[in-house]
N, C-alpha and C positions, 0 to 999 in steps of 0.2 A: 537607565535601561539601554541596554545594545541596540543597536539599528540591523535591521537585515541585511545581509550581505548581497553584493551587488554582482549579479552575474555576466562576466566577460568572454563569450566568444570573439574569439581571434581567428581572424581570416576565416569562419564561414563560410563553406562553398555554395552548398546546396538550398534554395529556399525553403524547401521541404524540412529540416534539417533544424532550422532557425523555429520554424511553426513548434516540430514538435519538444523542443528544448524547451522554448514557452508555456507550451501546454505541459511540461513535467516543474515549470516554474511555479504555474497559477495552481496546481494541484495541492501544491506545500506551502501555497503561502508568499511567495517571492512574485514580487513585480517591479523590478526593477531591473532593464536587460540592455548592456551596452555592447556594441556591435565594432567593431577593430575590419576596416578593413574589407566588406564580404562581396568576394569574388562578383558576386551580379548586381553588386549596388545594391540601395535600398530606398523605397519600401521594395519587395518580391512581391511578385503576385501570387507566387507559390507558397507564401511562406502562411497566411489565410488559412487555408482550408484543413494544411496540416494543425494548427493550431487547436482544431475543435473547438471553437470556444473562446479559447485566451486571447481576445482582442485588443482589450487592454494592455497587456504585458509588451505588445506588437505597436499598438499606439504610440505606449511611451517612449518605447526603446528608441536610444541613440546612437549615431556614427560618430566613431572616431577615426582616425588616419595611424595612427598612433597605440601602443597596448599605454604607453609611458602615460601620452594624454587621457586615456581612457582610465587609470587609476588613480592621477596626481590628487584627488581627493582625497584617499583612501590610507587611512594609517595603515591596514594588513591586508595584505595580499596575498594571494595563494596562488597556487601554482597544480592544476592538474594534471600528475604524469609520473614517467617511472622514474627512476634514479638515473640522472644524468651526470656521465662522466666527465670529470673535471668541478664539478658543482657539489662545494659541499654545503647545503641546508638542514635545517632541521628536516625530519620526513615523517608525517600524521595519516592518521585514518580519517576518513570524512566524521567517523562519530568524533575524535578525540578536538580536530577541526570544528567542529558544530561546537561544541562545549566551551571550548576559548572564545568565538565568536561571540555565545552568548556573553562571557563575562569580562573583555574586553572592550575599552574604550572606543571611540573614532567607528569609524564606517571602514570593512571588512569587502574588499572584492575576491572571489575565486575567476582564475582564469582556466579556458577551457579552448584546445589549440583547433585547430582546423581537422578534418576527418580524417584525413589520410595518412596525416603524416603526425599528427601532433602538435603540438607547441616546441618552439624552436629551441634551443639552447639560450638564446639573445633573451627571449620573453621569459623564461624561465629564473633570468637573472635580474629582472624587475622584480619578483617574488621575496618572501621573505621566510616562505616555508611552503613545501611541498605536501600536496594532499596524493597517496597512492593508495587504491582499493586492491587487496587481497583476493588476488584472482586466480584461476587456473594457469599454472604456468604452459601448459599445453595446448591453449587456447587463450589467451589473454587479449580478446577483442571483444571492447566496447564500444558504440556507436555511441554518437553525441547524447543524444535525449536521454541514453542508458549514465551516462557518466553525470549528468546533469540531475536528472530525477534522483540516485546515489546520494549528494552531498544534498540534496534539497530536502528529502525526507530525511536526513538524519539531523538537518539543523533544526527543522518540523518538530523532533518532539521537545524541542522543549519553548514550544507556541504552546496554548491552548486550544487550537485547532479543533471544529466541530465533528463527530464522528459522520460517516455518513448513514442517512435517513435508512431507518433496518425497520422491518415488522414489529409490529406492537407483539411484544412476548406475553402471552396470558400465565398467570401466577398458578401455582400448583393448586390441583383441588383438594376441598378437604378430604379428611376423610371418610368419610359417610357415603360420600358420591365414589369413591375410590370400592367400597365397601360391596356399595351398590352392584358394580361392576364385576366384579369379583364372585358375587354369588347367583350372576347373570349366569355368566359363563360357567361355573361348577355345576347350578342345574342343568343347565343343555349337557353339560358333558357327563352328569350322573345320567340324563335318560338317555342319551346314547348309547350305554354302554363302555363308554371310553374307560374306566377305573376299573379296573383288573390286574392283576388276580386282590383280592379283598384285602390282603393281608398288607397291600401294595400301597392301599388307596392314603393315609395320614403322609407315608410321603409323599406322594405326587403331588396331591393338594398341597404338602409343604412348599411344594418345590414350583409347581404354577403361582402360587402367591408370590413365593421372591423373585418372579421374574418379573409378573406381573406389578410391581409396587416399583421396581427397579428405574423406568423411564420416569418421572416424577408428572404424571400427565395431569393437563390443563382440565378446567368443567367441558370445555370442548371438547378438547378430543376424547374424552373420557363419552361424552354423547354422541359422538362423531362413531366411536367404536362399540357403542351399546345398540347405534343402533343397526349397524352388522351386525349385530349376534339379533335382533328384533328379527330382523328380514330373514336372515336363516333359519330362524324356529317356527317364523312366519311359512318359510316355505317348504318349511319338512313336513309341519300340522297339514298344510293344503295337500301335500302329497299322498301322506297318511289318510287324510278324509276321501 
């Protein structure tokens, strides 16, 4: 079984920057963050708060001086960035990236350069293949936690990862209660008046039914909107009397 890929920020300026790259690491699964370099030393005090949360990932993370030392574990390395001239590599998408990682031997680092400028030509040539995301050529800016979250969620799906915590979905009602429902609302709507002209009425009914049947509604909501139509006949009868 593959090991997670080890995420390398190079020359990091911002502590800010470093938190939220973390915090797109611990979201997919990645806790493992080595640090090359970052401009304010480490730990940041800033780098916390950005984090939300991912402390751990902030914990463990290590400095290196070095991209070279900061990989020499690492049978594959990656290289995030555009096509750099004079450099010819292989060049992947982070999904096609993610997918090798998973079936690939050794321990996988992606490198990820500094904000402003990138990763250098030098670090790029540590790499053994280049990851480049499919972007608007008329805007082709990513910020760090944006490039970072990219190849983290795409190595993610193939984790078992837990979905996150959603509303308990109530199962469709039978239909009896569906039935029920249905003949609420036709009678309020035969003593309204509302079915006109007579010759009219098998389609409409047709045709409120299939609307009506159409949302596949819960015992709930099915009670939830009976007893709307309670309260309205409720308040039409009181008016009338």
């Amino acid at each position: 079984m593959s090991q997670p890929p080890v995420i390398v920020l190079v020359r990091p300026q911002l502590g800010e920057n470093i938190g939220k790259a973390a915090r797109a690491m611990l979201n997919f699964g990645l806790l493992e963050l080595r640090l090359v370099a970052p401009r304010d030393g480490w730990p940041n005090p800033s780098a916390g708060p950005a984090a939300s949360g991912a402390d751990i990932v902030l914990e463990k993370a290590q400095v290196y001086e070095t991209v070279a030392d900061a990989v020499a574990d690492c049978a594959h390395v990656y290289a995030t960035t555009v096509r750099k001239r004079g450099i010819t590599k292989p060049v992947v998408t982070p999904e096609q990236a993610a997918r090798t990682i998973h079936t690939d031997a050794g321990r996988s680092a992606i490198l990820f350069g500094p904000e402003r400028s990138g990763l250098e030509t030098d670090d790029v040539a540590l790499a053994r293949t280049i990851i480049t995301v499919p972007i608007n050529p008329e805007f082709g800016s990513l910020n760090l936690a944006q490039a970072v979250i990219l190849v983290a969620y795409e190595w993610s799906k193939g984790e078992a990862l837990a979905q996150p915590t959603q509303e308990e979905i109530h199962p469709p009602a039978p239909q009896d209660e569906l039935e029920g429902m249905i003949n609420q609302l036709d009678a309020m709507l035969a003593d309204s008046g509302y079915y006109f002209p007579p010759d009219r009425v098998p389609t409409t009914r047709r045709a409120l039914r299939t609307l009506l049947t159409k949302p596949g509604w819960s015992t709930y909501e099915l009670r939830t909107f009976r007893g709307v139509l309670s309260a309205l006949d409720g308040r039409k009868r009181h008016r009338a009397g």
